[in-house]
KOLNUNU-666952 format. One record per residue (C-alpha): x, y, z. Coordinates in steps of 0.001 Angstrom, whole numbers, padded with zeros to 6 digits. Layout:
(pt (X Y Z))
...
END
This chain:
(pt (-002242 027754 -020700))
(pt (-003252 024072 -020236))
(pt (-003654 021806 -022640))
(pt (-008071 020681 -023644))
(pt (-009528 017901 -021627))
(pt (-009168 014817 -023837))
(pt (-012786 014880 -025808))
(pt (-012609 011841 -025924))
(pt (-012553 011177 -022252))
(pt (-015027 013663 -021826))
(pt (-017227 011830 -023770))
(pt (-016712 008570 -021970))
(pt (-019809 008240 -019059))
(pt (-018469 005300 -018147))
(pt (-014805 006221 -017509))
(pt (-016586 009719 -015428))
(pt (-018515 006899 -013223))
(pt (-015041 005495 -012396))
(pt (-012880 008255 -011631))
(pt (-015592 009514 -009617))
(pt (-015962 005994 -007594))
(pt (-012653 005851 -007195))
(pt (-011758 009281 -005974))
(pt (-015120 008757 -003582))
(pt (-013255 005851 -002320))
(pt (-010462 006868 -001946))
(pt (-011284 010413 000074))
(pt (-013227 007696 002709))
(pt (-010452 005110 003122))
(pt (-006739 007319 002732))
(pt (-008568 010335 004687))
(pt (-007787 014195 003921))
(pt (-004048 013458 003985))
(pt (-004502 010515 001448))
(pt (-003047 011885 -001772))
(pt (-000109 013232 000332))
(pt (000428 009902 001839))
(pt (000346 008177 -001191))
(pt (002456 010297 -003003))
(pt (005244 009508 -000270))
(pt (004470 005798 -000039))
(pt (004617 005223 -004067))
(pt (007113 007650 -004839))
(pt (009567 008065 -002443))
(pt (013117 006464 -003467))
(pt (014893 003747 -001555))
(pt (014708 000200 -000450))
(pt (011479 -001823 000802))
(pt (010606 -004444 003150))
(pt (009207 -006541 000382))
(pt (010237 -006503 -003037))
(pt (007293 -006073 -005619))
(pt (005449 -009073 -007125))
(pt (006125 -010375 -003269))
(pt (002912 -011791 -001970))
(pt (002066 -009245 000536))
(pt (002196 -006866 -001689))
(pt (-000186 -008813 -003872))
(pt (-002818 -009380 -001176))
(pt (-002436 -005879 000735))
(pt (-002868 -004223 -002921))
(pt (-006050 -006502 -004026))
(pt (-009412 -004781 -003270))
(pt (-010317 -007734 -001211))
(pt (-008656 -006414 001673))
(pt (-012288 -004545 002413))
(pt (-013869 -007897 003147))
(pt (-010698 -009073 004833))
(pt (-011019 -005833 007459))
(pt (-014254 -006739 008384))
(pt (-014192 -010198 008723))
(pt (-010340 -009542 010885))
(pt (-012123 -007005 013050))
(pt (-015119 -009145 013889))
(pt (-013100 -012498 014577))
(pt (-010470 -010197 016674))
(pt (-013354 -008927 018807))
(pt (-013683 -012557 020231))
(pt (-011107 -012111 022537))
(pt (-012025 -010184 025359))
(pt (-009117 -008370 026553))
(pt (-008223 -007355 022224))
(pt (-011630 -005687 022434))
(pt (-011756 -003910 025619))
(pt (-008241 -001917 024419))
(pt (-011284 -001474 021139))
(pt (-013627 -000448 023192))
(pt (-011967 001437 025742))
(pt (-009345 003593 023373))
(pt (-009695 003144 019248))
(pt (-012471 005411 018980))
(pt (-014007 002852 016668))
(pt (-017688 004138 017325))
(pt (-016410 007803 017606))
(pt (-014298 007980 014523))
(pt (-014599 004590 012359))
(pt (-013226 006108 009746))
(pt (-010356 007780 011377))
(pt (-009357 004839 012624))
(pt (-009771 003054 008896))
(pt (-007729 005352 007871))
(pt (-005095 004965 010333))
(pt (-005015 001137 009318))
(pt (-004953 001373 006103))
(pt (-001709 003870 006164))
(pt (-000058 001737 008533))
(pt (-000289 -001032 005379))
(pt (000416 001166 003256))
(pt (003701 002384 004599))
(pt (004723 -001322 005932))
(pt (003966 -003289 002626))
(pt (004755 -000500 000099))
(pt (007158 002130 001714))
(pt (010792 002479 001915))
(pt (012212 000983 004689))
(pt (012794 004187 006673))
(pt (009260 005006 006552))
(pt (008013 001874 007690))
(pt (009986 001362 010584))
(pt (009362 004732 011976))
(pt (005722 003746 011686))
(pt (005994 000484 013469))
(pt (007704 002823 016156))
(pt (004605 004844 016373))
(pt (002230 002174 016893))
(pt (004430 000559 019270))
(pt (004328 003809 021176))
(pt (000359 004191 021310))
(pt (000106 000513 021798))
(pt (002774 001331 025162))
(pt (-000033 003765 026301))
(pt (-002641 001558 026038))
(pt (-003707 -000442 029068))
(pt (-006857 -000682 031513))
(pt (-009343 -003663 033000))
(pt (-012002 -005824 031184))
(pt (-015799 -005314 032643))
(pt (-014882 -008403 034702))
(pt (-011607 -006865 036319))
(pt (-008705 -008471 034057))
(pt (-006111 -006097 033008))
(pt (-004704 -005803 029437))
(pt (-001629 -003963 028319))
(pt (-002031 -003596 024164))
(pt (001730 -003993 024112))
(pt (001418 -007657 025872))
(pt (003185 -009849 023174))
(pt (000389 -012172 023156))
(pt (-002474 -009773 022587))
(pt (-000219 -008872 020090))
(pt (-000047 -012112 018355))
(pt (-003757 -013128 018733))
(pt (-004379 -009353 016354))
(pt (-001704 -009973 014080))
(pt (-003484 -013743 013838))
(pt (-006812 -012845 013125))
(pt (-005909 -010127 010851))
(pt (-003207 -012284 008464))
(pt (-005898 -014829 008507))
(pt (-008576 -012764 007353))
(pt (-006643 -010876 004566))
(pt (-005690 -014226 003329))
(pt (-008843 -015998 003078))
(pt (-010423 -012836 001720))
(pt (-007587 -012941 -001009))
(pt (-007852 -016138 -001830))
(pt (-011701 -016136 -002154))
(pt (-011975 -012456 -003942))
(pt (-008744 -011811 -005169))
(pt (-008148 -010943 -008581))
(pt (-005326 -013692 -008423))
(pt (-005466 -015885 -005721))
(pt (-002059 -017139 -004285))
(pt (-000728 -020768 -005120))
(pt (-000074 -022822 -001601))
(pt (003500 -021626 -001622))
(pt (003149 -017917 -002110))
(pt (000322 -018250 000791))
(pt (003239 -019207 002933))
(pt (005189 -016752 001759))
(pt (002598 -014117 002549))
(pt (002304 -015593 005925))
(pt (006141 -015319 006437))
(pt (006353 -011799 005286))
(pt (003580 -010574 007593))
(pt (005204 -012339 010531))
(pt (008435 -009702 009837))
(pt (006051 -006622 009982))
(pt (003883 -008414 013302))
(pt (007386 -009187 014741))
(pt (008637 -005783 014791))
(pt (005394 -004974 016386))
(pt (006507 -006973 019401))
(pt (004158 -010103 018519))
(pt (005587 -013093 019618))
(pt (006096 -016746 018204))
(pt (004696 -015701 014891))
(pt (003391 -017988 012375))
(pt (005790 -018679 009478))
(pt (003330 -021346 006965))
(pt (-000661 -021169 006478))
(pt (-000336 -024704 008902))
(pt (000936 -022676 011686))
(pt (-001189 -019947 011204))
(pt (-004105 -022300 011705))
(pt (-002619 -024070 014409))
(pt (-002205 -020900 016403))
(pt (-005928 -020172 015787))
(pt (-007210 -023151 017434))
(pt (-004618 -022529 020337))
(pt (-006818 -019379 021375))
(pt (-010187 -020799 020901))
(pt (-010538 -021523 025109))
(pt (-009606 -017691 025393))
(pt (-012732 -016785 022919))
(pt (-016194 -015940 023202))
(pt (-018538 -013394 022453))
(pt (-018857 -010796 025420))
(pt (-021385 -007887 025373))
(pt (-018469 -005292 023766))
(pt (-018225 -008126 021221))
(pt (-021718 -008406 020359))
(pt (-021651 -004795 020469))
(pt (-019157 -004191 017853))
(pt (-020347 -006939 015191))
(pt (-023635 -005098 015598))
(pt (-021658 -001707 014784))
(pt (-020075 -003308 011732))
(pt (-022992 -005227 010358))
(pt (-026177 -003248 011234))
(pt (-025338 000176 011918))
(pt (-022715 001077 009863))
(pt (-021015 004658 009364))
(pt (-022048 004695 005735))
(pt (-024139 006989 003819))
(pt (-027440 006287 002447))
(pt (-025904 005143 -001088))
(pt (-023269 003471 000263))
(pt (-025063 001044 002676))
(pt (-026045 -001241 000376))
(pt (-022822 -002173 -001043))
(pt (-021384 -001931 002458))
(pt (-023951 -004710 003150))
(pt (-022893 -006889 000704))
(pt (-019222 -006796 001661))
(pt (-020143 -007032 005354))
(pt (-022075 -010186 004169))
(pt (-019496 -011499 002117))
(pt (-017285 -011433 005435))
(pt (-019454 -013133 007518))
(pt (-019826 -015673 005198))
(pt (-015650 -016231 005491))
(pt (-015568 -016689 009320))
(pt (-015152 -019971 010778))
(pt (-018353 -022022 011402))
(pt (-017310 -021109 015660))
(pt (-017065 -017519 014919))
(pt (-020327 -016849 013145))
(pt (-022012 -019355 015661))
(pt (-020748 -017120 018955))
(pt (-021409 -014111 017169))
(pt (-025206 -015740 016498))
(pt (-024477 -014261 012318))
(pt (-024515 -018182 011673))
(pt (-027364 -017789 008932))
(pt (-028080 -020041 005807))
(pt (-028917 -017122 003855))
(pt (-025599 -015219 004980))
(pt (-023654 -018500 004303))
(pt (-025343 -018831 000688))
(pt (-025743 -015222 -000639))
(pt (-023108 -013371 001002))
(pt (-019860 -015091 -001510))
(pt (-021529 -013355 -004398))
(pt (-022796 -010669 -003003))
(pt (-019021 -009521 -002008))
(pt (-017424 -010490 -004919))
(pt (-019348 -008340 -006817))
(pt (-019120 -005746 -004873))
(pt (-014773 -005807 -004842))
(pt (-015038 -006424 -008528))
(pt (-017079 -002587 -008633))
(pt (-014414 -001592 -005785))
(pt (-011308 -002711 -008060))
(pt (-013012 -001343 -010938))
(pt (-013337 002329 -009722))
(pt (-010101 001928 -008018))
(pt (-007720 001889 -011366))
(pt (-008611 005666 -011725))
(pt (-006334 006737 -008937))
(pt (-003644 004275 -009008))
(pt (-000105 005685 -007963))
(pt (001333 006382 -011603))
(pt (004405 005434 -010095))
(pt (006519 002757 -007843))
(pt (010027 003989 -006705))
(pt (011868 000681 -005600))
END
C-alpha cells in the first residue's frame, strides 16, 4: 500500500501550477520517449565529455536555450544552401516538434551523457547528415556533411545559445567561462565533422562576419522566419508566451540579420528583452518540478 499524498503538497495551488507546467513542457520538448531518455542521460554511470559546473553544461541546462533555438534557427536560415537541406529534408513544417525533440536529445546526450552515449549519437547524426544532399532553387548543390555547412550551423547555433545565456541566463558566464563554453562546443561540432572551429568568443565572431557575403534572405528563408514567428505549431494557450520568446529572439539577432529578415522593428527591439525574460523566468520556474533527481558522473 502506498504511502498518502503529502497534504501539504496537496494543498499547495501554486506548487500543482508548477508540476503541471513543467510536465506540459516537458511532454512538448523531450517527446513520448522523454522520461526514458532522461532517465539514461542523468543516470547512467560513467565518464562525460564535460565535467559538471563546466560551462556548457551551464548554458545547455539554463532555460534560455528556448530563445537561443529560435534566434540559432532563424540566423542559420540565412545561408542558402543550410536551409535548403531545412527545407528539403528536416521536416521542420511537417513535424516541428519532432524535430525539437530530436535537438534537444542530441544536447542532452552530448553535454550531459556518458561518453559512450554521446559518441554513438554524434555517429548517428553524422550518418543522416551523409544522406543528406540535393540542389538549391537556383541549381547549387549541398551535401549536409560538407565541413563548411557544417561549421556555418555549429556557428550560428553556439552563438545564439550564448548570447541567449548571457542575456536570460540565470547566471550569465564571466568573459573566460564564455570562452570556455565556446571551446567545449567546438569538441562536440568537431566530432561532427565541422571544420576550423572557433576556440574564444573573438573567433567565434570573426567567423561570423567571414560568412556574411554567403548570406541573405531567400524565399525558403523568409519562409521559415514566417513559420517560427507568425505561424507557430503552438496551441491556443501557448501562443502567447511562444510570442514573447520568439520576440525576445529577434530582439538578440544582429542589426544585419533582423534587417534581411525585414523583423528589424523598434517595437521588437524595445519590448521583446522583457517580454522573453519573463517568459524563461515562468519556463525555469515550472521546470524545477521534473528535474533529474539524480547526476551519475
Amino acid at each position: 500500500m502506498s504511502a498518502p499524498a503529502n497534504p501539504a503538497h496537496r494543498a499547495n495551488p501554486v506548487e500543482r501550477v508548477r508540476a503541471r507546467m513543467g510536465a506540459a513542457l516537458f511532454a512538448k520538448v523531450g517527446g513520448p520517449d522523454g522520461p526514458a531518455v532522461r532517465a539514461r542521460v542523468h543516470e547512467t554511470p560513467g565518464p562525460r565529455w564535460f565535467a559538471p559546473g563546466s560551462a556548457i553544461r551551464l548554458v545547455h541546462g539554463d532555460a534560455s536555450m528556448y530563445v537561443g533555438g529560435i534566434r540559432a534557427l532563424l540566423l542559420q536560415s540565412l545561408h542558402a544552401l543550410a536551409m535548403a537541406g531545412v527545407a528539403g529534408h528536416s521536416g521542420y513544417r511537417s513535424d516541428p516538434w519532432g524535430r525539437l525533440t530530436r535537438t534537444a536529445t542530441f544536447l542532452a546526450f552530448t553535454t550531459f551523457g556518458t561518453v559512450e552515449d554521446a559518441q554513438a549519437t554524434v555517429d548517428r547524426i553524422r550518418a543522416v547528415h551523409e544522406r543528406v544532399r540535393g540542389r538549391t532553387p537556383d541549381g547549387r548543390e549541398y551535401r549536409a556533411s560538407d565541413p563548411h555547412l557544417l561549421r556555418w550551423v555549429h556557428v550560428a547555433e553556439v552563438d545564439s545559445f550564448l548570447a541567449a545565456h548571457q542575456r536570460y541566463g540565470v547566471h550569465p558566464l564571466s568573459p573566460a567561462a564564455c570562452d570556455e563554453y565556446v571551446a567545449q562546443a567546438a569538441t562536440v561540432g568537431a566530432r561532427l565533422g565541422a571544420g576550423r572551429l572557433p576556440q574564444t568568443v573573438a573567433e567565434l565572431r570573426d567567423a561570423l562576419d567571414a560568412y556574411r557575403p554567403e548570406l541573405e534572405a531567400t524565399d525558403a528563408a523568409l519562409d521559415a522566419a514566417a513559420f517560427l514567428l507568425r505561424e507557430p505549431p503552438v496551441s491556443r494557450a501557448m501562443a502567447v508566451p511562444y510570442a514573447m520568446l520568439a520576440s525576445g529572439a529577434v530582439a538578440l539577432l544582429p542589426g544585419w540579420a533582423r534587417a534581411e529578415l525585414g523583423r528589424d522593428r523598434w517595437r521588437t527591439r524595445t519590448f521583446g528583452p522583457a517580454a522573453a525574460g519573463l517568459v524563461t523566468r515562468g519556463i525555469r520556474w515550472g521546470a524545477r518540478s521534473t528535474r533529474p533527481t539524480r547526476n551519475v558522473d
